[in-house]
C-alpha positions as CSV (number, residue, x, y, z in Angstrom):
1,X,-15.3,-26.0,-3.1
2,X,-12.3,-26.3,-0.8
3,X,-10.7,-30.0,-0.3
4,X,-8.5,-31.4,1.2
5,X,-6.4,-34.7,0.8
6,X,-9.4,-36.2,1.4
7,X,-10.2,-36.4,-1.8
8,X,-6.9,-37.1,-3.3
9,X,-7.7,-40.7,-4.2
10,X,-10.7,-39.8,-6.0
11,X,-9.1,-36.6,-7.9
12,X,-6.4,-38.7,-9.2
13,X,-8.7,-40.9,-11.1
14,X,-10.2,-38.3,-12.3
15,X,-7.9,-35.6,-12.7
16,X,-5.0,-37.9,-14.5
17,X,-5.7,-38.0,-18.0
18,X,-6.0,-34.2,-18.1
19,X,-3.5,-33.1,-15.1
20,X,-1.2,-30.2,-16.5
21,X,0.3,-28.8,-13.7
22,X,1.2,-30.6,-10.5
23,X,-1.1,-30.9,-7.3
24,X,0.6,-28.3,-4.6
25,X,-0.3,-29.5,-1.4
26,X,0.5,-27.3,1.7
27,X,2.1,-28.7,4.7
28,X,2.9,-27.8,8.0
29,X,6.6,-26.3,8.5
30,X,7.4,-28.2,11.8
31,X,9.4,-30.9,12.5
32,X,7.0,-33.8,13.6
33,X,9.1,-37.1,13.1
34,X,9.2,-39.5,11.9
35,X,5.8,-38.3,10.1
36,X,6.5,-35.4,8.4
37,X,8.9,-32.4,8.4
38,X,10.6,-29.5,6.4
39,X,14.0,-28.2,6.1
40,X,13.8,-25.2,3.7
41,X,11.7,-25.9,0.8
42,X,12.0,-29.8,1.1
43,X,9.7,-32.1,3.2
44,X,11.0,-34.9,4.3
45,X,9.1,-38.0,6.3
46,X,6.2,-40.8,6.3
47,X,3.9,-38.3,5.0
48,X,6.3,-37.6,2.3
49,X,7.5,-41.2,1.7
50,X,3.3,-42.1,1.2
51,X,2.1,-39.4,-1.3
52,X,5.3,-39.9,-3.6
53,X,4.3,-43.4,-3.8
54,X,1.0,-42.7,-4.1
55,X,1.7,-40.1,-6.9
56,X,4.2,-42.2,-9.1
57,X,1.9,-45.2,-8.8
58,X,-1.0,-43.1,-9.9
59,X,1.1,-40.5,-12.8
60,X,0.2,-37.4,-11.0
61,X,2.7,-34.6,-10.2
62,X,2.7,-33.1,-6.4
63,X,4.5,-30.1,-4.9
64,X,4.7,-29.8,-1.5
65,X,4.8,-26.0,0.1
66,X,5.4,-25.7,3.8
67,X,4.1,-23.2,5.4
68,X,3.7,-22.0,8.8
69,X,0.1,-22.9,10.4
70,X,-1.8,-19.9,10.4
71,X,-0.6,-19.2,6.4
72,X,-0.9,-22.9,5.5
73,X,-4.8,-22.6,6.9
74,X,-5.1,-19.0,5.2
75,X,-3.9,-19.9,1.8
76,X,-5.4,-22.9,1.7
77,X,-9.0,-21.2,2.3
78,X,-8.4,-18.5,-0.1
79,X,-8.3,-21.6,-2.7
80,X,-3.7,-21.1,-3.5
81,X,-3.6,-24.7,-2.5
82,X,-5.0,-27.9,-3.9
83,X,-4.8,-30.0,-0.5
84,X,-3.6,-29.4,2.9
85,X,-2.0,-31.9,5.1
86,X,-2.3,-32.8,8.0
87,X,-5.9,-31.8,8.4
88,X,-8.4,-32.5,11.6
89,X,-12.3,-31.4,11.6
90,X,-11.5,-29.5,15.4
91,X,-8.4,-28.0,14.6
92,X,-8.6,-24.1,13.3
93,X,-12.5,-24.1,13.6
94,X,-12.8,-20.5,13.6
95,X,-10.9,-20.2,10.6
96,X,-13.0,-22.8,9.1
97,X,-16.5,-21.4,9.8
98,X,-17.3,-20.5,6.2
99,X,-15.6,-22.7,4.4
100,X,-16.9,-26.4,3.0
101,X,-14.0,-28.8,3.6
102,X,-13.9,-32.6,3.2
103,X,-11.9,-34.6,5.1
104,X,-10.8,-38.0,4.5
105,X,-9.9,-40.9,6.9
106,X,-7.2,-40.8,9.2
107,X,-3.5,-41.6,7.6
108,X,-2.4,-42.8,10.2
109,X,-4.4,-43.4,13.4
């Protein structure tokens, strides 16, 4: 099953007393300030700032990876990524058609 960070909430529980490895989650490698943006291999931003503190509050290890759009979507379907953020149900559809993704709420509206 393909997720998203839809589900991140619910994984953590979950997934933290047995979690080995970090959670990679793919991100987009545009600048989109002040919500998120890379430089290199770093992300930087809100949507940085929010899953950090979500992580350390919850124990869990993430690593971001940005990626260009197309790729980020590709690997992300082929299963090489835990999550993928930003996510929107209309965006990539084609891409999409196949695969069962779950998205969660809006983080920000």
């Amino acid at each position: 099953m393909k997720l998203t960070l839809s589900v991140l909430l619910l994984l953590a529980c979950l997934w933290r007393p047995v979690q080995a490895e970090p959670l990679v989650i793919g991100v987009e490698n545009i600048h989109y300030l002040p919500y998120y943006a890379s430089e290199g291999d770093s992300y930087i931003g809100f949507a940085r700032e929010f899953f950090d503190m979500f992580a350390r509050e919850n124990d869990i290890q993430l690593v971001y990876r940005p990626l260009p759009v197309r790729r980020l979507y590709l690997l992300f379907l082929r299963g090489r990524l835990d999550f993928k953020f930003p996510a929107n149900v209309l965006w990539s559809q084609d891409l999409k058609q196949d695969a069962d993704v779950i998205y969660s709420q809006p983080v920000v509206p």
